[in-house]
Jmol script that loads the backbone (N, CA, C; Angstrom):
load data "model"
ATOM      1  N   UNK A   1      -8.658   3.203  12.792  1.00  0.00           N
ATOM      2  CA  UNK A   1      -7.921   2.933  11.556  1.00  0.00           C
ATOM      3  C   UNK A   1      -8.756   3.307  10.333  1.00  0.00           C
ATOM      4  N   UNK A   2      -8.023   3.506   9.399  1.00  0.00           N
ATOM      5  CA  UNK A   2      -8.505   4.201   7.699  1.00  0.00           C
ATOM      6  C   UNK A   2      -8.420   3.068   6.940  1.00  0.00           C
ATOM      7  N   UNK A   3      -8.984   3.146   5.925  1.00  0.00           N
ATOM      8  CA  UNK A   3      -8.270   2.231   4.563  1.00  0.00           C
ATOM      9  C   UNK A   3      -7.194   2.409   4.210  1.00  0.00           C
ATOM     10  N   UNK A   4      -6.495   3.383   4.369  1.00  0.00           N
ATOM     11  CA  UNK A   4      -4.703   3.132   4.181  1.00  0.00           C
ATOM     12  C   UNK A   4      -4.330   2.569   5.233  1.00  0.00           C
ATOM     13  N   UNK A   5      -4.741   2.211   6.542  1.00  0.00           N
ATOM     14  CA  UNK A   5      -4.131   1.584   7.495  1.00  0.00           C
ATOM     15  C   UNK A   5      -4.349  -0.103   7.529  1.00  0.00           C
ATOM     16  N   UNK A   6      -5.683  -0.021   6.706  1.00  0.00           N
ATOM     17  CA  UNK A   6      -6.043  -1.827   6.763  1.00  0.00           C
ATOM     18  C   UNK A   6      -5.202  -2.162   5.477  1.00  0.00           C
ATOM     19  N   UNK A   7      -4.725  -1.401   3.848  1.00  0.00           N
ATOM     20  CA  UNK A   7      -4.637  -1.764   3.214  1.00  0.00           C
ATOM     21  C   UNK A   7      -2.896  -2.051   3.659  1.00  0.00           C
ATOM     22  N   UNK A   8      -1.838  -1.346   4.451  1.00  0.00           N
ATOM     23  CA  UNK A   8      -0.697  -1.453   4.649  1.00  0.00           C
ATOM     24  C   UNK A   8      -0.684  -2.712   5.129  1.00  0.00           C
ATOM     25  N   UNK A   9      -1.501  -2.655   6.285  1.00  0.00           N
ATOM     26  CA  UNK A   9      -1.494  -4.146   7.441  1.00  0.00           C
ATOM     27  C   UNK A   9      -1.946  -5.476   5.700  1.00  0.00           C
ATOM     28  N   UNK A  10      -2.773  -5.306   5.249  1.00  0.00           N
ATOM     29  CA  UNK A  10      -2.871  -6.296   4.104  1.00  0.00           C
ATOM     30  C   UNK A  10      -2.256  -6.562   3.626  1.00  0.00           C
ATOM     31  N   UNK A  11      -1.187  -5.569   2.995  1.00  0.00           N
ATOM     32  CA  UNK A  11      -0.165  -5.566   1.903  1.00  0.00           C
ATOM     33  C   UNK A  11       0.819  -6.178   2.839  1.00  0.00           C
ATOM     34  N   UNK A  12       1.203  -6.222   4.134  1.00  0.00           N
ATOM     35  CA  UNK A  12       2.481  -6.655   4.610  1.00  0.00           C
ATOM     36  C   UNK A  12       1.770  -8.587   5.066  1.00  0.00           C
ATOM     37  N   UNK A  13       0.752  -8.468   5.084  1.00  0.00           N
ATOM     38  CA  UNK A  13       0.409  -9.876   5.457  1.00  0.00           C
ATOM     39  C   UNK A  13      -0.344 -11.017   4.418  1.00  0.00           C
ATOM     40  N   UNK A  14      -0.490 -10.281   3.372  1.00  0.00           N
ATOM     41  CA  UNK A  14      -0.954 -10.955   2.354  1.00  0.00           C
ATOM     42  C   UNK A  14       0.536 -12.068   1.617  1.00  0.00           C
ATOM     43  N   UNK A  15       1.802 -12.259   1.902  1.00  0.00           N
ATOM     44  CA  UNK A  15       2.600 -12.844   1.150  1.00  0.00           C
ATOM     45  C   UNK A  15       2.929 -13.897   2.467  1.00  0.00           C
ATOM     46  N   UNK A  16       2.623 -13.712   3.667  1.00  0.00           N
ATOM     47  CA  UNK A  16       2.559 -14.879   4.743  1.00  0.00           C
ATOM     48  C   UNK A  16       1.805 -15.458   5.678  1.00  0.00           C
ATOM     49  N   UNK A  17       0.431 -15.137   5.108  1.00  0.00           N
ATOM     50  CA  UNK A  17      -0.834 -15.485   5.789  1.00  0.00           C
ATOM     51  C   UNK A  17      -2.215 -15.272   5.204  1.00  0.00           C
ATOM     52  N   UNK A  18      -2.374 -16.272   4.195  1.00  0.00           N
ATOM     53  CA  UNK A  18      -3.591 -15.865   3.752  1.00  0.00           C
ATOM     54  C   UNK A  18      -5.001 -16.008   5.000  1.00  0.00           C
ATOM     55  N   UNK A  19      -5.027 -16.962   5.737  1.00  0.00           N
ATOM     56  CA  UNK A  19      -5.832 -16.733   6.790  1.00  0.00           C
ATOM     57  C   UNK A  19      -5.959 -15.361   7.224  1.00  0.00           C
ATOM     58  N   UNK A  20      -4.781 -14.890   7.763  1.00  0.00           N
ATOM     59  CA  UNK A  20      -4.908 -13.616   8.520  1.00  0.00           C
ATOM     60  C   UNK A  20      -5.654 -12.271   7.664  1.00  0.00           C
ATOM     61  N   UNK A  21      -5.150 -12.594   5.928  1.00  0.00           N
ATOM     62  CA  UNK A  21      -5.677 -11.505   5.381  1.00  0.00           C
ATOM     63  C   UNK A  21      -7.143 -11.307   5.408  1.00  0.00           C
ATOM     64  N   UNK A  22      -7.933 -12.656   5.645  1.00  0.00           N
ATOM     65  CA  UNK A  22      -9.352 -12.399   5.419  1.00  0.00           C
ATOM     66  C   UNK A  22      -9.927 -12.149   6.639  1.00  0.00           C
ATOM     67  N   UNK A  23      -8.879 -12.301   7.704  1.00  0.00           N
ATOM     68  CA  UNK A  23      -9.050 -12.016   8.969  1.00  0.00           C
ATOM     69  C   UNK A  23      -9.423  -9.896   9.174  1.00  0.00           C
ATOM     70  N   UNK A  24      -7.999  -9.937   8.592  1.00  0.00           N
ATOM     71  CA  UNK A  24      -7.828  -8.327   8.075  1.00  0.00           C
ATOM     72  C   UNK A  24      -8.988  -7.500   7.441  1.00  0.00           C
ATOM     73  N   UNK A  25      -9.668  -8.176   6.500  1.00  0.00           N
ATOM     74  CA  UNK A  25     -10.929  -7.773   5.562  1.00  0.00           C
ATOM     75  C   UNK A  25     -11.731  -7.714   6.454  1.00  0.00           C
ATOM     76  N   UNK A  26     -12.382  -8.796   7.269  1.00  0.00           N
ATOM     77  CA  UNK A  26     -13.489  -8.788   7.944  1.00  0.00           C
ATOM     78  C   UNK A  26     -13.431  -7.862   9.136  1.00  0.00           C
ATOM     79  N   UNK A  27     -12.125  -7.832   9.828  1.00  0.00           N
ATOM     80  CA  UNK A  27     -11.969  -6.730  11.064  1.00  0.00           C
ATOM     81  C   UNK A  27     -12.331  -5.224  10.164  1.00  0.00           C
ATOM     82  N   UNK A  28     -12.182  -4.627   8.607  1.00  0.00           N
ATOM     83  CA  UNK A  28     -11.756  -3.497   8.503  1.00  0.00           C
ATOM     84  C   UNK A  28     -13.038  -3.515   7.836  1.00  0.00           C
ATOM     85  N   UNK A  29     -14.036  -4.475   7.699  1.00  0.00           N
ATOM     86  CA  UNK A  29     -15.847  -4.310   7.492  1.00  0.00           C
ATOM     87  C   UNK A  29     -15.934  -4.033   8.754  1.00  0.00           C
ATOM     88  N   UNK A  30     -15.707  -4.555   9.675  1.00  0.00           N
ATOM     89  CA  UNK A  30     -16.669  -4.584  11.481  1.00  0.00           C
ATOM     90  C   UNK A  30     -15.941  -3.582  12.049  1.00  0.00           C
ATOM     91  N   UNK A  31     -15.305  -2.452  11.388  1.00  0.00           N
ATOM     92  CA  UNK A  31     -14.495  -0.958  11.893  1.00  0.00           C
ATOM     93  C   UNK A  31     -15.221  -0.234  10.737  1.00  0.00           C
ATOM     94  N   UNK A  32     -16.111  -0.422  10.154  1.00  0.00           N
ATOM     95  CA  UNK A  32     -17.240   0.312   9.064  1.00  0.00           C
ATOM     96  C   UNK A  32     -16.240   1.027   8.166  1.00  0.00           C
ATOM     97  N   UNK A  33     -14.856   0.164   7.970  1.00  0.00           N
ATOM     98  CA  UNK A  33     -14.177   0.941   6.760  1.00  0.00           C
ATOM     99  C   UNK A  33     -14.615  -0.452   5.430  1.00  0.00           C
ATOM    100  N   UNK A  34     -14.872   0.479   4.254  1.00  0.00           N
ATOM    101  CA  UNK A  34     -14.504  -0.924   3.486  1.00  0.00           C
ATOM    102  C   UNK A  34     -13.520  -0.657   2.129  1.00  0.00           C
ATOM    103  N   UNK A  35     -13.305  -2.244   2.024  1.00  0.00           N
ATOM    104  CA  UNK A  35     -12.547  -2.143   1.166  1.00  0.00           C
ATOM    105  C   UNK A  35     -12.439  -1.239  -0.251  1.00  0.00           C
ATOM    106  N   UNK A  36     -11.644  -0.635  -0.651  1.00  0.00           N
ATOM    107  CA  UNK A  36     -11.542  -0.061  -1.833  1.00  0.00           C
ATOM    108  C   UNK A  36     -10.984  -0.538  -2.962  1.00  0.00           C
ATOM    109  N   UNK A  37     -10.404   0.566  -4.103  1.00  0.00           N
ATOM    110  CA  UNK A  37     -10.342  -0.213  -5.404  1.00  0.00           C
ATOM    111  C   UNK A  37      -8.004  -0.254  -4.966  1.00  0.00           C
ATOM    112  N   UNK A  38      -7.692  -0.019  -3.860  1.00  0.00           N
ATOM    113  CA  UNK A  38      -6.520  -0.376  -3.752  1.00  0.00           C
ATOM    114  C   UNK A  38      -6.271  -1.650  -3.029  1.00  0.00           C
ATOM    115  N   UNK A  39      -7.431  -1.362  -2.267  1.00  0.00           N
ATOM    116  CA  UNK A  39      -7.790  -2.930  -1.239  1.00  0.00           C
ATOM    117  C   UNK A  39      -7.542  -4.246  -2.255  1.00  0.00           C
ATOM    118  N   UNK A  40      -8.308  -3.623  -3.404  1.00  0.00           N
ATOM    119  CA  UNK A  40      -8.976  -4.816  -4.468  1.00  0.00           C
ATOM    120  C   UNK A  40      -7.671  -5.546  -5.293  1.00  0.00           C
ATOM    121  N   UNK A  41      -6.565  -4.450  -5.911  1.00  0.00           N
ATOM    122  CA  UNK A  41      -5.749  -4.616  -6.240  1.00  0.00           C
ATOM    123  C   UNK A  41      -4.487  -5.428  -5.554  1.00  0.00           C
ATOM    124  N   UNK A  42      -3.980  -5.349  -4.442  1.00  0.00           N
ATOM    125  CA  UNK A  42      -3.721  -5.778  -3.548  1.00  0.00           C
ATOM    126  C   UNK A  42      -3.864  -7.288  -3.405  1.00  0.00           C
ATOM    127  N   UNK A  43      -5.069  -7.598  -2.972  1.00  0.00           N
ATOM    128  CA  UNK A  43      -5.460  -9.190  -2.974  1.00  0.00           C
ATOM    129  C   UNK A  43      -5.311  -9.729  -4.746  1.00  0.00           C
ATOM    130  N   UNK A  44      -5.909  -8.878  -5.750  1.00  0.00           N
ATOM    131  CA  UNK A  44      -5.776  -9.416  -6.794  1.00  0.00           C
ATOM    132  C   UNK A  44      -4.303  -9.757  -7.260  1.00  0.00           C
ATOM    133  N   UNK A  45      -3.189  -9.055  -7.165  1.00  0.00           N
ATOM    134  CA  UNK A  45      -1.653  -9.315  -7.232  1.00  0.00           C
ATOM    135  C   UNK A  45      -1.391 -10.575  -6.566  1.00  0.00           C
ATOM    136  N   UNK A  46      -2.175 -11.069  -5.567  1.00  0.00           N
ATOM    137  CA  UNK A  46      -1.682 -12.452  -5.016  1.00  0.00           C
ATOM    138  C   UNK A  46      -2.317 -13.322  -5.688  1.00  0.00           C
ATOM    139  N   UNK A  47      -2.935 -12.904  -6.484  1.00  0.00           N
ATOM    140  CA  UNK A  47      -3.917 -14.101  -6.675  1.00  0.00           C
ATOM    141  C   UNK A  47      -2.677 -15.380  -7.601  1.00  0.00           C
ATOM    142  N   UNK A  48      -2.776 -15.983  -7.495  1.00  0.00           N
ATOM    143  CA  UNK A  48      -1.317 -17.222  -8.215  1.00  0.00           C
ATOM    144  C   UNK A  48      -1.952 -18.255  -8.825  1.00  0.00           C
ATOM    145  N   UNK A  49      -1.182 -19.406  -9.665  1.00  0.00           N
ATOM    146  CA  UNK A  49      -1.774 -20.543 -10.229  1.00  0.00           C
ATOM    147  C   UNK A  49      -1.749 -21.225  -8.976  1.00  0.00           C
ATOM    148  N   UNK A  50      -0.935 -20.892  -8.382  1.00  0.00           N
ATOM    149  CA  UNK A  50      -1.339 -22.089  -7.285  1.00  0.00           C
ATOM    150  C   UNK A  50      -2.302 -21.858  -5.579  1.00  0.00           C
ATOM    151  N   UNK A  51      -2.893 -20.242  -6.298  1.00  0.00           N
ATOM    152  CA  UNK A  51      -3.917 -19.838  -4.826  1.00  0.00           C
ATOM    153  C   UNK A  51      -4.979 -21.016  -4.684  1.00  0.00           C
ATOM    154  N   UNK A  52      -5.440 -20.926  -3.461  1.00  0.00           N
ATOM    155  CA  UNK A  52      -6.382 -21.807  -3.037  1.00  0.00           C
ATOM    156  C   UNK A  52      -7.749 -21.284  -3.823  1.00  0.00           C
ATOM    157  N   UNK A  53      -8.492 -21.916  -4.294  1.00  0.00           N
ATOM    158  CA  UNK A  53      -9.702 -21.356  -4.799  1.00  0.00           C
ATOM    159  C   UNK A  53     -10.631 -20.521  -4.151  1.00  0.00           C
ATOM    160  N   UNK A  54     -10.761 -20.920  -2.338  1.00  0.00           N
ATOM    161  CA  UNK A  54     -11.145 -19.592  -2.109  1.00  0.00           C
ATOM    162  C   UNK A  54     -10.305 -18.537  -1.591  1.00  0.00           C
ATOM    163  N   UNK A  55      -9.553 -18.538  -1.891  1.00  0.00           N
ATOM    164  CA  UNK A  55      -8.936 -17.092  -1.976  1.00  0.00           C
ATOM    165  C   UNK A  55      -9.217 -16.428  -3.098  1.00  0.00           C
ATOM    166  N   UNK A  56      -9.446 -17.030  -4.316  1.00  0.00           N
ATOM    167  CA  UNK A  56      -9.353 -17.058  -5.237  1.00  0.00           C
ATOM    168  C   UNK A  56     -11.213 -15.854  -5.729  1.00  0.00           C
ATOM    169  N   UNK A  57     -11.996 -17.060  -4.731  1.00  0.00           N
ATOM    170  CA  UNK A  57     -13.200 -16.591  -4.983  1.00  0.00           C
ATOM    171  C   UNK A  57     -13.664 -15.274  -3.786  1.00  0.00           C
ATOM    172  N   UNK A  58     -13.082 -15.240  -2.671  1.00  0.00           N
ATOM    173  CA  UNK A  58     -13.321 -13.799  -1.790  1.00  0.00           C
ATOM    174  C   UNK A  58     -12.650 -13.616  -2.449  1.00  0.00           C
ATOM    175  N   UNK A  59     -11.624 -13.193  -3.008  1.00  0.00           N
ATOM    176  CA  UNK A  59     -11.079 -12.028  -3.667  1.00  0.00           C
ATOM    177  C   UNK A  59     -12.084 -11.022  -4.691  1.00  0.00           C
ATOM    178  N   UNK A  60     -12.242 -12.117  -5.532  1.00  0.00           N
ATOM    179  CA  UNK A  60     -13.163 -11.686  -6.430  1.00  0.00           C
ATOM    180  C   UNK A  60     -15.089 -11.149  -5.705  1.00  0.00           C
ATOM    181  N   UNK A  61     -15.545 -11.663  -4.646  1.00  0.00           N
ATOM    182  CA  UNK A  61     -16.293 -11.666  -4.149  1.00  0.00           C
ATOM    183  C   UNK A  61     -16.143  -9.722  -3.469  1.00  0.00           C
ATOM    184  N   UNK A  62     -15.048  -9.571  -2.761  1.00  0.00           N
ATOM    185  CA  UNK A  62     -15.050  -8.123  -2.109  1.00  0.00           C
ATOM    186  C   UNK A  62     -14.820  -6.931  -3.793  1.00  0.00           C
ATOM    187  N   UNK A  63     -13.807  -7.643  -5.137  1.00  0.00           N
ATOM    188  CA  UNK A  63     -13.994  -6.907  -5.968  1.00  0.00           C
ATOM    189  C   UNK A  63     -15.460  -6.358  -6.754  1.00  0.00           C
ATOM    190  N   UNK A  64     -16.851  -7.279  -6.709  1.00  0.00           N
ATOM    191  CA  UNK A  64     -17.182  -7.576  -7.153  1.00  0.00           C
ATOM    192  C   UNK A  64     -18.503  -6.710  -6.379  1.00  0.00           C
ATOM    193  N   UNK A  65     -18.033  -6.374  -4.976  1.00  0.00           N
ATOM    194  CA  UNK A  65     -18.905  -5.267  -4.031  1.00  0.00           C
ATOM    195  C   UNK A  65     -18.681  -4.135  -4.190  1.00  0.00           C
ATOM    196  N   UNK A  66     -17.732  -3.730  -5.301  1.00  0.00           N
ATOM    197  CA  UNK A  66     -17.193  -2.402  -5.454  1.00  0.00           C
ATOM    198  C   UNK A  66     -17.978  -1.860  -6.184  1.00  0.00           C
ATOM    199  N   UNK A  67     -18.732  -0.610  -5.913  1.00  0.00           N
ATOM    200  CA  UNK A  67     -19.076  -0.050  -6.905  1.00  0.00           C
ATOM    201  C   UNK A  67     -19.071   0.510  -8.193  1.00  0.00           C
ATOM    202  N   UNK A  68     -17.575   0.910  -8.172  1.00  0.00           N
ATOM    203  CA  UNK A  68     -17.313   1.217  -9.724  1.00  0.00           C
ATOM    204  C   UNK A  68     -15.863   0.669  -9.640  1.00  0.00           C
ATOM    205  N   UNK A  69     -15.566   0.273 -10.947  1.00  0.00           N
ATOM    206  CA  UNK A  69     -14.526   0.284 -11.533  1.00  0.00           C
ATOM    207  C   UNK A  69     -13.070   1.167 -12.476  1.00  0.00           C
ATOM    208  N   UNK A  70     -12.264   1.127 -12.222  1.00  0.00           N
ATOM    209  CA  UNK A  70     -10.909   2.054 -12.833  1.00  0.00           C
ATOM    210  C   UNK A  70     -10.772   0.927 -13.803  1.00  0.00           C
ATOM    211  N   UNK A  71      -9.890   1.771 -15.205  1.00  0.00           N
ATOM    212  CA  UNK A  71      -9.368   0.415 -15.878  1.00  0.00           C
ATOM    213  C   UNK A  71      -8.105  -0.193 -15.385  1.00  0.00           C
ATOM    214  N   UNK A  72      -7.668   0.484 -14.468  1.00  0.00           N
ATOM    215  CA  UNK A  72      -6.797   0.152 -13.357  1.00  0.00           C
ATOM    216  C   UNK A  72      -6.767  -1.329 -12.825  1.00  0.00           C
ATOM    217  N   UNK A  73      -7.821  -1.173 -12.143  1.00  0.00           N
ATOM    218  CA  UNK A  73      -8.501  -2.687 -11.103  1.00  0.00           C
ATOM    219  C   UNK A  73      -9.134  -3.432 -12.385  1.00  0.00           C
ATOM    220  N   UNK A  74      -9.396  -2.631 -13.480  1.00  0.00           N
ATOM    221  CA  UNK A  74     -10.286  -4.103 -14.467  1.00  0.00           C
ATOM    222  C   UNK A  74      -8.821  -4.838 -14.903  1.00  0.00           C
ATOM    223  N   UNK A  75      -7.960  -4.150 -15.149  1.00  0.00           N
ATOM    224  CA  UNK A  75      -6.840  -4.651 -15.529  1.00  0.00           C
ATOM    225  C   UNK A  75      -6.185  -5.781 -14.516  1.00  0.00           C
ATOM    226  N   UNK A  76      -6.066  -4.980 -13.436  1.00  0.00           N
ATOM    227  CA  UNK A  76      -5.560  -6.231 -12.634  1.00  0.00           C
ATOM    228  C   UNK A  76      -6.732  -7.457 -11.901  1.00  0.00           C
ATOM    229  N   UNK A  77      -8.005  -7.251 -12.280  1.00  0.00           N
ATOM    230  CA  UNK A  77      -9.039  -8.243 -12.438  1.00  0.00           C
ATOM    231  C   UNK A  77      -9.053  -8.767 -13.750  1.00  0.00           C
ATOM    232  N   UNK A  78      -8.074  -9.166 -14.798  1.00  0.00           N
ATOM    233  CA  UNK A  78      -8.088  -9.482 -15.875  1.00  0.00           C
ATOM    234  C   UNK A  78      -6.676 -10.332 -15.721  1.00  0.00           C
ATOM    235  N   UNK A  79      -5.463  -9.964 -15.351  1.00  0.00           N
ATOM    236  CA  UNK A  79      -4.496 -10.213 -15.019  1.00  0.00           C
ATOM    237  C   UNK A  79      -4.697 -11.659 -14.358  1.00  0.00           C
ATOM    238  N   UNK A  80      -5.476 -11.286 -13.289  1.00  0.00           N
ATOM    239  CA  UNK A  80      -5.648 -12.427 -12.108  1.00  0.00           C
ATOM    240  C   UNK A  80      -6.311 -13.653 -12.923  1.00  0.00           C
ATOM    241  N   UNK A  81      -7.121 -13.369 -13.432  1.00  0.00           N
ATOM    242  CA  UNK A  81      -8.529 -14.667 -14.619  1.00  0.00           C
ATOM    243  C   UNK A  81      -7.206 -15.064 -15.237  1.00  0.00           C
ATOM    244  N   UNK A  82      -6.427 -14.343 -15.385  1.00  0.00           N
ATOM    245  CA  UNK A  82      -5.278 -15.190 -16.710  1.00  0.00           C
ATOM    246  C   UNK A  82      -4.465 -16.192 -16.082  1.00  0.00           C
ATOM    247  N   UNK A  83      -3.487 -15.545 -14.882  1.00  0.00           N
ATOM    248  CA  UNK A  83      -2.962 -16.019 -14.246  1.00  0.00           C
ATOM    249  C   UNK A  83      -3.363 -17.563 -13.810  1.00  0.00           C
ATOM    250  N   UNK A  84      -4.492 -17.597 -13.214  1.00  0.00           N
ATOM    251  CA  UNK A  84      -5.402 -18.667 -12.729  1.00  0.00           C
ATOM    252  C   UNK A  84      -6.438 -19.965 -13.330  1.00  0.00           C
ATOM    253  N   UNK A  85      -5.943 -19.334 -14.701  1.00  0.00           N
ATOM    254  CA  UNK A  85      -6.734 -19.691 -16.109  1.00  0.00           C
ATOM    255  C   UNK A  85      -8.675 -19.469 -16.195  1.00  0.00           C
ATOM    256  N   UNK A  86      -8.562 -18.392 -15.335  1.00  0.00           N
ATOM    257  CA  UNK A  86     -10.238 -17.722 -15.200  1.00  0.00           C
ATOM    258  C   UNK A  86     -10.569 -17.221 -16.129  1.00  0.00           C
ATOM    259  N   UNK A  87     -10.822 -17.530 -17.734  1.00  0.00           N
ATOM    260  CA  UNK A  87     -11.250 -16.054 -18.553  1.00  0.00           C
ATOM    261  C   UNK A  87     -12.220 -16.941 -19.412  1.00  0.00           C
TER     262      UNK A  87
END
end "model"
wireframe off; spacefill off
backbone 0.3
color backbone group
C-alpha cells in the first residue's frame, strides 16, 4: 500500500472509528509509508469541539512531524485551534 491507499482507508474510517484511525497511522508508519500533508488534513477536518483530547493531540503530534508546511495544511491547522478553542 501507498499513501493514497492509507489516506482513502483513513478518510472512510475516520467519521466511525477513531480507535481504528490511529490504528491506520501506526500500520501505514510500520509499512515505512508516512503520513503526508493530505494525511494531515484529513485528521485535522475531524478534529471537533467535542474530539477527545487525544485525538486532538496525535493529530497535531503526526502534523507537527511534517516537514514542511502548505498554507493549505497551516490553514486547516488553524481551522482546527479554532474549532477546539486552541489558539
Amino acid at each position: 500500500p501507498n499513501c493514497v491507499t492509507f489516506n482513502e482507508l483513513i478518510g472512510a474510517t475516520i467519521r466511525t472509528n477513531h480507535d481504528g484511525v490511529w490504528a491506520l497511522v501506526n500500520e501505514m508508519r510500520s509499512c515505512g509509508v508516512s503520513p503526508n500533508q493530505v494525511t494531515c488534513c484529513i485528521l485535522l477536518k475531524n478534529i471537533q469541539p467535542n474530539s477527545r483530547s487525544s485525538d486532538v493531540e496525535k493529530t497535531f503530534a503526526v502534523v507537527n512531524a511534517l516537514e514542511d508546511m502548505d498554507e493549505v495544511l497551516l490553514s486547516s491547522a488553524y481551522e482546527a485551534c479554532i474549532r477546539v478553542g486552541r489558539f
